[in-house]
VMD Tcl script that draws the C-alpha trace (Angstrom):
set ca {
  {-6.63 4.53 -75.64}
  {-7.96 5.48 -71.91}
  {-11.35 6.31 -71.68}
  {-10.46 9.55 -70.03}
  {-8.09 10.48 -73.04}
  {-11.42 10.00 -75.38}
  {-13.84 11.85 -73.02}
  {-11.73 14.75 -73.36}
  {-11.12 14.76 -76.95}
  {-15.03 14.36 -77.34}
  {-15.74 17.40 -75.01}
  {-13.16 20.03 -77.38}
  {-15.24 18.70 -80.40}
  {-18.95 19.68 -79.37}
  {-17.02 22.64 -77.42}
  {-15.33 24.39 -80.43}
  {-17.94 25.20 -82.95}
  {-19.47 27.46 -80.25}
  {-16.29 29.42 -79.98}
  {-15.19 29.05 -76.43}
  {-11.78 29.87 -74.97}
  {-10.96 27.14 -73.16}
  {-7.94 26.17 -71.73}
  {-6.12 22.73 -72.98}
  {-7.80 20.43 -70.77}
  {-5.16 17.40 -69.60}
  {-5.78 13.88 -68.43}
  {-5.42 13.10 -64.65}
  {-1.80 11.50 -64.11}
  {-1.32 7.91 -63.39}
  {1.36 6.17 -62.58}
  {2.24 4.49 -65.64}
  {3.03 6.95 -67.52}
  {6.13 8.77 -67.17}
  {7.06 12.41 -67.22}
  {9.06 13.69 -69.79}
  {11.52 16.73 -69.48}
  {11.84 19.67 -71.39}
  {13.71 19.44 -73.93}
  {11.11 15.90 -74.64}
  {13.83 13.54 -74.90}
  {12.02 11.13 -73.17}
  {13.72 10.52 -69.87}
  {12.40 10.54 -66.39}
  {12.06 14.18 -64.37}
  {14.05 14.37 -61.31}
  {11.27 16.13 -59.52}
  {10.23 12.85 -57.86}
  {13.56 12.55 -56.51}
  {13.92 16.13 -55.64}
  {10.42 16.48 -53.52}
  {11.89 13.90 -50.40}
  {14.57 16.87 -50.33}
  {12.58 19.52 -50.12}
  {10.40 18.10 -47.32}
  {13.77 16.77 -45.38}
  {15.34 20.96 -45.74}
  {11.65 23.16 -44.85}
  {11.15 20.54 -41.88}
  {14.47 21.56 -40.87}
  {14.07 24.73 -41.27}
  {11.05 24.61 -39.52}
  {12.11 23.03 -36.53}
  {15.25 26.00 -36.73}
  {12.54 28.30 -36.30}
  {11.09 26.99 -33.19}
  {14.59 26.31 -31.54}
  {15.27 30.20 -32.28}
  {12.38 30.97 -30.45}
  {9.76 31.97 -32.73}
  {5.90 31.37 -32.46}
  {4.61 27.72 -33.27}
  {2.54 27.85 -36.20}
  {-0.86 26.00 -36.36}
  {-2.97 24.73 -38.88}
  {-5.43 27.08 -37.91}
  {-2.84 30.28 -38.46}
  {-3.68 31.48 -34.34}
  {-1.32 32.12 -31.99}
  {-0.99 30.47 -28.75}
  {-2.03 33.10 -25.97}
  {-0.47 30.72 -23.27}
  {3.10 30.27 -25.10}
  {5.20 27.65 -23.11}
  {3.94 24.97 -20.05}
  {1.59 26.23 -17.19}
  {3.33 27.42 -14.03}
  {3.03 25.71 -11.00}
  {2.23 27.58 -7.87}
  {5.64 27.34 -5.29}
  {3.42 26.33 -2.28}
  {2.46 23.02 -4.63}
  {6.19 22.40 -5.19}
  {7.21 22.87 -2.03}
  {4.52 20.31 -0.74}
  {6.95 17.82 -3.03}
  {10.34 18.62 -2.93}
  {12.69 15.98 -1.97}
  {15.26 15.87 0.63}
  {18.83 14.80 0.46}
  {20.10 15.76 -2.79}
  {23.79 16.74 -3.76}
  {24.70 20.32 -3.65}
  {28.10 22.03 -5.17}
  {30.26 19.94 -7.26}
  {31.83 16.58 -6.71}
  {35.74 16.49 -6.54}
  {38.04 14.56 -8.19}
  {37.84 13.00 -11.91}
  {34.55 10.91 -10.77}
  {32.85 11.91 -14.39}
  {30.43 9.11 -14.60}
  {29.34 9.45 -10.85}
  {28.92 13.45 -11.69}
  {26.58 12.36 -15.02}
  {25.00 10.29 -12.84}
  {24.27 12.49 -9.88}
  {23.07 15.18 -12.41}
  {20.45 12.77 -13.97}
  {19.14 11.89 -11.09}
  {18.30 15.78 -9.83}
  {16.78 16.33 -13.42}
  {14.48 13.43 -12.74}
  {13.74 14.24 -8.89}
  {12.49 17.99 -10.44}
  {10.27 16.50 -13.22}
  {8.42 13.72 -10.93}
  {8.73 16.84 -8.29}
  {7.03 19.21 -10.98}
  {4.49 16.30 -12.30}
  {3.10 15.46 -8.60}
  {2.39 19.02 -8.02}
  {0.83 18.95 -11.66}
  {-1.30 16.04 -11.02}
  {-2.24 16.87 -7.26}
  {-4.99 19.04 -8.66}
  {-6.69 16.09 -10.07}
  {-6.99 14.63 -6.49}
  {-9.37 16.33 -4.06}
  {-8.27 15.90 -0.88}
  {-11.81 16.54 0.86}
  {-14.49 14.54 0.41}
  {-17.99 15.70 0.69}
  {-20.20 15.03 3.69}
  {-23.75 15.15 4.39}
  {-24.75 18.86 5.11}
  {-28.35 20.00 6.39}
  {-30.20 23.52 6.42}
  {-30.55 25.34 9.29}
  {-31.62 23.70 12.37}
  {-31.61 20.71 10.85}
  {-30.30 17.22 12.06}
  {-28.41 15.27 9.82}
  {-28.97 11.72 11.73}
  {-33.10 12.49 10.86}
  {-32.59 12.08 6.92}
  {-33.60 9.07 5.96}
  {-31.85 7.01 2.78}
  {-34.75 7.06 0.66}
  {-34.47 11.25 0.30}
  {-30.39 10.57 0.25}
  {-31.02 8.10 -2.97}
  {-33.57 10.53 -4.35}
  {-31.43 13.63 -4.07}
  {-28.22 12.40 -5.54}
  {-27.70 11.28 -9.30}
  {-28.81 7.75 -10.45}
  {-25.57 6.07 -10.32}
  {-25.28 6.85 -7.05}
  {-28.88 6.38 -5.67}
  {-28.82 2.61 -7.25}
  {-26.16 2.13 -4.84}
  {-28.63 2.20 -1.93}
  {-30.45 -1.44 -2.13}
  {-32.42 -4.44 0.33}
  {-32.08 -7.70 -0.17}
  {-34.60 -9.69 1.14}
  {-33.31 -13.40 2.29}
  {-35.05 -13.88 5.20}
  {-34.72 -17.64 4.89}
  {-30.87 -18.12 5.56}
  {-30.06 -15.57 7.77}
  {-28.31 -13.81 9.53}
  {-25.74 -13.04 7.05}
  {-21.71 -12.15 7.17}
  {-20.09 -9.96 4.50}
  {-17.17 -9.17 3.14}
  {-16.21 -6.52 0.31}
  {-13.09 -7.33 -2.05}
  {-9.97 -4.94 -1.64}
  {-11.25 -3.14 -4.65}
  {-14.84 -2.46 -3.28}
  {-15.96 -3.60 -6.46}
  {-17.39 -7.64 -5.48}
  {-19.45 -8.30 -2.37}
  {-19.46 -12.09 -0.31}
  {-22.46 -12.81 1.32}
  {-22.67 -15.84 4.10}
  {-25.50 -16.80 5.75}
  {-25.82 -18.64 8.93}
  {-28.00 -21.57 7.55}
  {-25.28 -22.23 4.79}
  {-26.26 -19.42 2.22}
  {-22.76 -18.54 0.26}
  {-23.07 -15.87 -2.60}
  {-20.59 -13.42 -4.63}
  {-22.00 -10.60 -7.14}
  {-20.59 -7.22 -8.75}
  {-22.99 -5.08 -6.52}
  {-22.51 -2.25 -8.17}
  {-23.89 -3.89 -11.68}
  {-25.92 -6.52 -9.85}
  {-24.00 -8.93 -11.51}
  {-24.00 -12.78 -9.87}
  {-21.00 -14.64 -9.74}
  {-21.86 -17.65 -8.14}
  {-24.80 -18.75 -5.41}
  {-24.55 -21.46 -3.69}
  {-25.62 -23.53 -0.66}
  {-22.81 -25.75 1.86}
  {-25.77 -27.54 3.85}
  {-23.81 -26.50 6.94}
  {-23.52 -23.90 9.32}
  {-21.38 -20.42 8.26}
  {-19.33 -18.42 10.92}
  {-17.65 -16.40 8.74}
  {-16.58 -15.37 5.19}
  {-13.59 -13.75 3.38}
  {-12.21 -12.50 0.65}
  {-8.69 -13.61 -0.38}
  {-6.51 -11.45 -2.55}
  {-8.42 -11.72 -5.83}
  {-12.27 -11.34 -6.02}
  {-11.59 -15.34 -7.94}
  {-10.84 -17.11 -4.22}
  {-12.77 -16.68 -1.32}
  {-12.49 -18.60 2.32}
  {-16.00 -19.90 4.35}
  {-15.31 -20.90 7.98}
  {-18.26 -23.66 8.35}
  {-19.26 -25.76 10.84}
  {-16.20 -27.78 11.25}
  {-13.83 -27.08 8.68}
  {-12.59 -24.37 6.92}
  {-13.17 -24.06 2.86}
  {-12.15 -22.30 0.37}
  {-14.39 -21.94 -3.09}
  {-13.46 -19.72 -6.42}
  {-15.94 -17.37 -8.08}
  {-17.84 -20.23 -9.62}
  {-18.91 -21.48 -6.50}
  {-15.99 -25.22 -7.21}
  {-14.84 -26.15 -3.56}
  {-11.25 -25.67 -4.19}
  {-9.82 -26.98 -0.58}
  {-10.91 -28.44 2.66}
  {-8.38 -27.58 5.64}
  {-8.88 -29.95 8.30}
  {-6.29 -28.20 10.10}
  {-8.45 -25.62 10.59}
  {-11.69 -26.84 12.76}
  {-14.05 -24.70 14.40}
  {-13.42 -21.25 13.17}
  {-15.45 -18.80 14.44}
  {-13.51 -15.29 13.27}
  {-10.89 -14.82 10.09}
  {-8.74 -11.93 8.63}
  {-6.96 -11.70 5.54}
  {-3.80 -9.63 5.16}
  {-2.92 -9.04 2.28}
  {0.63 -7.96 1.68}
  {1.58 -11.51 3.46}
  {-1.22 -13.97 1.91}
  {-1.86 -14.94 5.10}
  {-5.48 -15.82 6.63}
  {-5.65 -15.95 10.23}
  {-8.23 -17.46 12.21}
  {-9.42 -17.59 15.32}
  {-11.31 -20.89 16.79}
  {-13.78 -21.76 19.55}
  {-10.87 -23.39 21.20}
  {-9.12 -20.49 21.69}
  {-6.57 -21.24 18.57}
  {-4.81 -18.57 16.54}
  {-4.02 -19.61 13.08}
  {-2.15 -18.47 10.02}
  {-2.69 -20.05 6.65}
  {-0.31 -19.07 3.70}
  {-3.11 -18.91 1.04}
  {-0.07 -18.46 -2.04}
  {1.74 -22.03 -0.61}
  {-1.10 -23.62 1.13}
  {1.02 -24.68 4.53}
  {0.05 -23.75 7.65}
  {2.61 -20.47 9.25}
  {2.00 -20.93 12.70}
  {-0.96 -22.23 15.56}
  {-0.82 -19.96 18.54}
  {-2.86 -21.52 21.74}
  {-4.11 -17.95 23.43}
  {-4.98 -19.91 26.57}
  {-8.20 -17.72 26.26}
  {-11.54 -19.50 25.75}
  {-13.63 -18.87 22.79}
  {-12.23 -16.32 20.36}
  {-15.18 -14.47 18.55}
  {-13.83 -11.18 18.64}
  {-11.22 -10.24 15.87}
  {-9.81 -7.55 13.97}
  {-6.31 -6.74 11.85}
  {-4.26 -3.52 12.25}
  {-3.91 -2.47 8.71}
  {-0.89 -0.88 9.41}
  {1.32 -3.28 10.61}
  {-0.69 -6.44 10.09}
  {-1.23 -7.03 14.01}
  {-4.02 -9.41 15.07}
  {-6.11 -7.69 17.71}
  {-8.15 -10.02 19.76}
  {-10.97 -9.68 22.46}
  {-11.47 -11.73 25.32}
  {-14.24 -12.42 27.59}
  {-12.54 -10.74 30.87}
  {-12.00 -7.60 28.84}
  {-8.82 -7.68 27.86}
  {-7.57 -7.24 24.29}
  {-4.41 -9.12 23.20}
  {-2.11 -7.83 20.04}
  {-0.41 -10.92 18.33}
  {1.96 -11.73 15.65}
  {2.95 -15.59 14.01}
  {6.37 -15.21 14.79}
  {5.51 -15.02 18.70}
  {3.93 -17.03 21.02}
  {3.20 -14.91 23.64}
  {0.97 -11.49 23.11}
  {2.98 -8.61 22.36}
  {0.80 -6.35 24.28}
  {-2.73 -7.09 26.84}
  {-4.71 -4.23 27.09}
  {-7.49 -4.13 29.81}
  {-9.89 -2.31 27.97}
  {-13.55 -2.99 29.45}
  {-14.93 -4.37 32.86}
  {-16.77 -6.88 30.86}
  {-16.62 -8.97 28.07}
  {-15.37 -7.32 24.50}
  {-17.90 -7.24 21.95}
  {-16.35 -5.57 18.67}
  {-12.90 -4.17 17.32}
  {-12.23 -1.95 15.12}
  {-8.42 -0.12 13.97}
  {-8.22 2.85 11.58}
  {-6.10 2.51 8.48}
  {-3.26 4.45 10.02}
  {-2.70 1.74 12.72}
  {-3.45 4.74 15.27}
  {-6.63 4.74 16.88}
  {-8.30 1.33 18.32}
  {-12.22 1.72 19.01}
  {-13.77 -1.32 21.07}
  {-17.38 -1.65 22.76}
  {-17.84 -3.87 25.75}
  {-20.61 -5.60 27.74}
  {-20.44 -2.57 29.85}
  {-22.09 -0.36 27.37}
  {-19.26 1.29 26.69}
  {-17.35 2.09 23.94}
  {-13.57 3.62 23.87}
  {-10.98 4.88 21.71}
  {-7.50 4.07 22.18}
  {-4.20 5.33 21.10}
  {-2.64 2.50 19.79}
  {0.81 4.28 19.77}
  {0.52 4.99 23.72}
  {-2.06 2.49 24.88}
  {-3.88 4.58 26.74}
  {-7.71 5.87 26.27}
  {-8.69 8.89 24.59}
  {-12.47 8.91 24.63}
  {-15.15 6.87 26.11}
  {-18.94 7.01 25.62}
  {-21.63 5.66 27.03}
  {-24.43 3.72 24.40}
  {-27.87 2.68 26.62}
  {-28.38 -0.69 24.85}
  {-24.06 -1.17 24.08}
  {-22.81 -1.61 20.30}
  {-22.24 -5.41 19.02}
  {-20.38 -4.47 15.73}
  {-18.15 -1.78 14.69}
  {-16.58 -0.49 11.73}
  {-14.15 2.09 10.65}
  {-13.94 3.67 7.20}
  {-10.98 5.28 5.07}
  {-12.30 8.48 6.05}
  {-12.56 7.98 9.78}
  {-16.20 7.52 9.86}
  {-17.47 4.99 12.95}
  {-20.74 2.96 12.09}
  {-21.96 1.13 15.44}
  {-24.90 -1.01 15.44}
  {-27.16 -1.63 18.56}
  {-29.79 -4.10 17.53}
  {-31.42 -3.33 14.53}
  {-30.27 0.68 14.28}
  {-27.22 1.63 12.72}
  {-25.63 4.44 13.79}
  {-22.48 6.50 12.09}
  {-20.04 8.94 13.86}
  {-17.51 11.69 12.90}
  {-14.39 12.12 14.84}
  {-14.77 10.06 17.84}
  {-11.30 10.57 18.61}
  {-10.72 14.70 18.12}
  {-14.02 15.95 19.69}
  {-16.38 14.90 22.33}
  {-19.42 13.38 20.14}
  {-22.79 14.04 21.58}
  {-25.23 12.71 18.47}
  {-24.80 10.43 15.51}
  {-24.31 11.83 12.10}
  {-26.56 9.33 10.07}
  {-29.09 6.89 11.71}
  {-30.78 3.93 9.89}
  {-33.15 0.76 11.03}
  {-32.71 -2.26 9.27}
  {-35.24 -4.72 8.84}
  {-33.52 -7.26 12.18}
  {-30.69 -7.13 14.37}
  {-27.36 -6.39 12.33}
  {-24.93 -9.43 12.54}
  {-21.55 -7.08 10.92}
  {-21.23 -3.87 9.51}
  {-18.67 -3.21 7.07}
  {-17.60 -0.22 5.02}
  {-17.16 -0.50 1.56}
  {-13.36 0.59 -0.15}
  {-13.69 3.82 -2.25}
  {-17.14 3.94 -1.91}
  {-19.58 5.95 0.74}
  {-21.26 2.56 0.54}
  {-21.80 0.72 4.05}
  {-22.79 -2.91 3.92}
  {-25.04 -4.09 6.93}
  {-26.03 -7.92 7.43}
  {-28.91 -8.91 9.21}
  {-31.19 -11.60 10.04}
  {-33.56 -10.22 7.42}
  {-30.82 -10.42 4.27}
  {-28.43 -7.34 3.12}
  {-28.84 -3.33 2.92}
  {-26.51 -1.67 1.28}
  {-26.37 2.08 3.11}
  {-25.71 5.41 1.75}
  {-23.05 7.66 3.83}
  {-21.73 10.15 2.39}
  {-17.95 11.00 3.33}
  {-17.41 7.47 4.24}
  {-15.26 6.60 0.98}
  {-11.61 7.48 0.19}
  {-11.79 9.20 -3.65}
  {-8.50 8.81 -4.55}
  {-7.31 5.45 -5.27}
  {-3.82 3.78 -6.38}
  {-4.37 2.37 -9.62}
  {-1.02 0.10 -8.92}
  {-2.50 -1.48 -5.57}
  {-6.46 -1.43 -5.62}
  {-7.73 -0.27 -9.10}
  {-11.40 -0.85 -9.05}
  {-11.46 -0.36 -12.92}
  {-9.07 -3.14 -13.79}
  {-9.24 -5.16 -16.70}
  {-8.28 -9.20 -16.80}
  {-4.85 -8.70 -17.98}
  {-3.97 -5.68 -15.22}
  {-5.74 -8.29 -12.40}
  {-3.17 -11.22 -13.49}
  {-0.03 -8.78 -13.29}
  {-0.72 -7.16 -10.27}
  {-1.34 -11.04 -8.63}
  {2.31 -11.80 -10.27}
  {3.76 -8.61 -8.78}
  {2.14 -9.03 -5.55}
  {3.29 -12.43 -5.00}
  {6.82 -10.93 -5.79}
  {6.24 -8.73 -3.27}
  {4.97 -10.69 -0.70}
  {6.64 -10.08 2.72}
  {7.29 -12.50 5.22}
  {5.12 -13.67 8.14}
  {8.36 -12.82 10.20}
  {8.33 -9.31 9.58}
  {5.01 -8.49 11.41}
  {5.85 -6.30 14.35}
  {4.67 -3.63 16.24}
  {6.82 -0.69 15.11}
  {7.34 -1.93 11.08}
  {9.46 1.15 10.83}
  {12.55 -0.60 12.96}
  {13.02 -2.66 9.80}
  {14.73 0.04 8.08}
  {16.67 1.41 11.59}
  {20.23 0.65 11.99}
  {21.69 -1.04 14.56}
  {23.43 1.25 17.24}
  {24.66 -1.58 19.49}
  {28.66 -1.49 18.68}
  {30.67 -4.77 18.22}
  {31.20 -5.62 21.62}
  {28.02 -5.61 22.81}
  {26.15 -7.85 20.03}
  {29.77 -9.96 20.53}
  {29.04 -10.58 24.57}
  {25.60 -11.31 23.61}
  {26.87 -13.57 21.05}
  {29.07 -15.26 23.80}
  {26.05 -15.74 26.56}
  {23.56 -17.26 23.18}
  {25.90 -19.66 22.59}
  {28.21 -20.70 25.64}
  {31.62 -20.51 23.93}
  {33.32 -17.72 21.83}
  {33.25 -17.80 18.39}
  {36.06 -15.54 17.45}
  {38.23 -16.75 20.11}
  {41.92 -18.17 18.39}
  {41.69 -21.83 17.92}
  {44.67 -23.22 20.05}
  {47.73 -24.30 17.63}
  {48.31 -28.27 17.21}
  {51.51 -29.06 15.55}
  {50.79 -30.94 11.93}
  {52.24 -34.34 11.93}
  {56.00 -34.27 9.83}
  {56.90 -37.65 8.64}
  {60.83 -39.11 8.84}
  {61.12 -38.40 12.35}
  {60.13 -34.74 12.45}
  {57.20 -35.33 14.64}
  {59.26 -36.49 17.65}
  {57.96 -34.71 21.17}
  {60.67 -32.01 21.24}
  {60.26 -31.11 17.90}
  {56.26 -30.89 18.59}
  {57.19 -28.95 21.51}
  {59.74 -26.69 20.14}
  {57.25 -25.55 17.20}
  {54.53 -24.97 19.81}
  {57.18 -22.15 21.91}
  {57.65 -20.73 18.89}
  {54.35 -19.94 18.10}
  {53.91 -18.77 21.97}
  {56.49 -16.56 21.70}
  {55.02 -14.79 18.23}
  {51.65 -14.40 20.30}
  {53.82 -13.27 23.64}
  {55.04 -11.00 20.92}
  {51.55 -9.43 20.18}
  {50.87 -8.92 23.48}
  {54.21 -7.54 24.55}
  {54.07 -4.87 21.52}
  {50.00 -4.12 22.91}
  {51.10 -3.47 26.21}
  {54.05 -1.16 25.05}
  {51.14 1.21 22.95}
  {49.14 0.81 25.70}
  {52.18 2.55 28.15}
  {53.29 5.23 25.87}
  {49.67 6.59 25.37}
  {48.77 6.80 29.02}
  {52.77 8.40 29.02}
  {51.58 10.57 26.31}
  {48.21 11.55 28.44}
  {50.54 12.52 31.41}
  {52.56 14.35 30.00}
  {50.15 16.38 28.40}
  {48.48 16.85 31.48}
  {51.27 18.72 33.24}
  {52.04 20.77 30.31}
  {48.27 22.09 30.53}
  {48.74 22.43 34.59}
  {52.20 24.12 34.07}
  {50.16 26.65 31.34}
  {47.07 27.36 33.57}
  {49.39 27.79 36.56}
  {51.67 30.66 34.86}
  {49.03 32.60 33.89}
  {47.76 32.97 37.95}
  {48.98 35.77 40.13}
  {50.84 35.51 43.48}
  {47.61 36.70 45.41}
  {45.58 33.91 43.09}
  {45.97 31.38 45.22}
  {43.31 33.06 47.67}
  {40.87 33.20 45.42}
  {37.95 31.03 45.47}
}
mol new
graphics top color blue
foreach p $ca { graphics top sphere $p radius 0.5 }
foreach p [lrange $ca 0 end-1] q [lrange $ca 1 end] { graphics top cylinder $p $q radius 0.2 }
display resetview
């Protein structure tokens, strides 16, 4: 018997004599043992059966009730005071609606193209609806350094910045003494989450600088002009003394490009996995990094090339000479596409927005301009006493110049006329490059003393696309994007000025691209092959059959040209004759005394 069974039966015994009404008291159910009906026959209930029913017909019913337009019921029995989806303002929707989309209905029995057009205007209203919905999580402003009253913005120094704003933030501003291997060249990954250091006396090092995390440190033994990032934060390129490298994260020397001798300068781009370079021999180079083959070797006829800088917009080297000219080039072309005289003397620094449309460059003149790179011609030009040697633009528009050992940041250089900086700093030596950091109002200085890591507030773009430069990616979403992106990758051709005359069409008609055709290539290609007989066997080959056959096909093409000539008449008969018509109309309607009319 269960012990349950006995507890109970023991409990009604010591229970009873005391004369207690209390209900029949019934062991808990279990599974083995089965329900009897009524009448006690023994068989199995059909409740069991019956409750999947029940549930299946009152969820039905339920979700009748909510089709019909009655009030969803909670667990907690409240009603919902804000019944149905939030509303989206019209200006918001307006901001996305789509152009081009089919209005009335189509004609003819085209059903599936009409189910097909129909989908696609639900979906254009939903991702129209869900961008306005999801525009208020992205602020479009981002917050810049504001003083009191009378107060100058450039005199506030980055210790009270890192002490006013919140911890996670006032980490951010940091020194790093390495006054042994200095100066020192930086780089920050496309995410803005890793940071390459290279110092001039062969100091190489990669960290997470936001978590102070090192990845690798190491020492080449060899002179450093430059380092870069390639399009992971695993690979990274260091243009030494002679040859150019390239290392992973762990600090392995993964290749040794002999091709590549005495870089000085290199940019990455990359949408085309290209690394261009720029030599003290006055060579421009382009490495694929995703094949490993050389894309092109461009001789600039131009001395020593330290000055470079990419257009982010359409991939466009920009290059500085020492005459002061700047020269735009592209691998697919030997010769510049454009030669801007920009400076009386030699250019020092480059710099391009991320919009491709303003070009700032500093001279040996002391002067630093801003160019329209859509017009080429100069907007602004100011006048620094002791000249800037390194420039850098941020996503926000923000222009960090450093003279010597004092970096200074500027707002608008292009709109207004800019009479004082809007931040200041002194490093601890002479800055060697200046470079903003990606979704961060971080700016990275190297010096002859080691690294500072700036706070500028404003400098940073907050809104980021999580499908091209995620700096919270995980392992896995790093080794798809790399898969996508090589998928992607466009080709070294396809660098250009104007990138938009890719997707123009071609308004030349057929007879011009056919005579250009015809001057390329010296002959016509669609010209009619001239007819030779085929060779007949038994004596049907003889020359007046040959010749016979080739009158015949003379007179089909006299033919053609007899039966052109003919359409050719009766139009311009056709033209005449509706030209006197129109004379004879025009000269009925005019009165005798018309004719002295002027």
């Amino acid at each position: 018997m269960p012990a349950s069974i006995i507890a109970t039966e023991l409990l009604l015994e010591i229970v009873s004599p005391l004369g207690l009404d209390i209900p029949t008291m019934r062991p808990p159910a279990r599974y083995w043992h089965e329900k009897k009906d009524e009448n006690g026959d023994g068989k199995l209930a059909a409740d069991a059966d019956a409750q999947p029913q029940k549930r299946e017909t009152s969820e039905k019913k339920r979700k009748k009730q909510n089709i019909n337009g009655l009030e969803k019921q909670f667990i907690s029995k409240k009603r919902d005071i804000f019944p149905g989806p939030a509303t989206i303002p019209e200006a918001k929707l307006q901001k996305f609606t789509r152009k081009g989309k089919v209005k009335g209905r189509i004609k003819g029995h085209h059903v599936k193209l009409r189910v097909a057009i129909a989908r696609s205007n639900e979906a254009s209203k939903m991702a129209q609806k869900q961008a306005a919905r999801f525009d208020l999580l992205l602020p479009e402003e981002a917050g810049f350094l504001e003083g009191d009253e009378d107060e100058d913005t450039c005199t506030i120094s980055q210790e009270d910045i890192a002490d006013a704003v919140d911890l996670t933030s006032g980490t951010k501003y940091f020194d790093l003494n390495l006054s042994q291997f200095g100066p020192y060249h930086l780089d920050y990954s496309k995410t803005g989450r890793h940071l390459l250091l290279g110092g001039r006396r062969g100091h190489v090092a990669c960290f997470d600088w936001q978590s102070k995390q090192l990845m690798c440190e190491i020492n080449v033994m060899e002179a450093i002009n430059d380092v870069r990032w390639l399009h992971t934060e695993h690979m990274f390129a260091v243009a030494q003394k002679k040859w150019l490298y390239i290392y992973d994260s762990n600090g392995i020397e993964l290749h040794c490009i002999r091709k590549f001798n005495d870089v000085l300068r290199m940019q990455f781009l990359p949408y085309h996995f290209l690394l261009a370079t720029a030599s003290a021999t006055g060579f421009l180079q382009y490495l694929d990094v995703s094949v490993g083959k050389e894309v092109a070797a461009i001789c600039t006829k131009n001395r020593r090339l330290d000055v470079m800088c990419q257009n982010p917009y359409n991939a466009v080297i920009h290059l500085g000479h020492h005459n002061g000219t700047v020269s735009l080039w592209s691998p697919s072309q030997k010769e510049p596409l454009v030669k801007m005289l920009c400076h009386q003397a030699g250019v020092r620094s480059i710099a391009v927005d991320k919009t491709g449309t303003y070009m700032v460059t500093s001279g040996m003149d002391k002067k630093l301009k801003v160019f329209d790179v859509r017009t080429f011609q100069p907007l602004k030009s100011y006048f620094l006493p002791a000249g800037a040697s390194c420039l850098s633009l941020s996503q926000r528009g923000l222009l960090s110049a450093a003279t010597g050992d004092v970096v200074q940041v500027y707002r608008d250089v292009w709109r207004t006329p800019v009479k004082k900086p809007y931040m200041a700093h002194r490093a601890w030596a002479a800055a060697c490059e200046l470079r903003f950091c990606p979704f961060e109002d971080v700016l990275g200085v190297g010096h002859g003393q080691g690294f500072t890591s700036m706070l500028v507030p404003g400098a940073g773009e907050p809104n980021f696309d999580g499908l091209d430069s995620n700096p919270y990616r995980s392992a896995k979403q790093r080794q798809e994007w790399e898969v996508n992106a090589l998928l992607d990758k466009i080709q070294p051709e396809l660098i250009s000025l104007d990138p938009s005359h890719l997707a123009k069409v071609d308004l030349g008609n057929f007879q011009q691209r056919h005579q250009d055709r015809v001057q390329a290539l010296g002959f016509d290609p669609l010209a009619k092959e001239k007819f030779v007989p085929r060779f007949k066997k038994k004596g049907r080959s003889s020359t007046g059959n040959v010749e016979r056959r080739k009158r015949q096909v003379a007179n089909v093409d006299q033919r053609d040209v007899i039966v052109k000539s003919m359409e050719d008449k009766m139009k311009l008969k056709r033209e005449r004759k509706a030209k006197i018509k129109k004379k004879a109309e025009i000269t009925g309607q005019i009165s005798a005394l018309g004719r002295f009319q002027k």
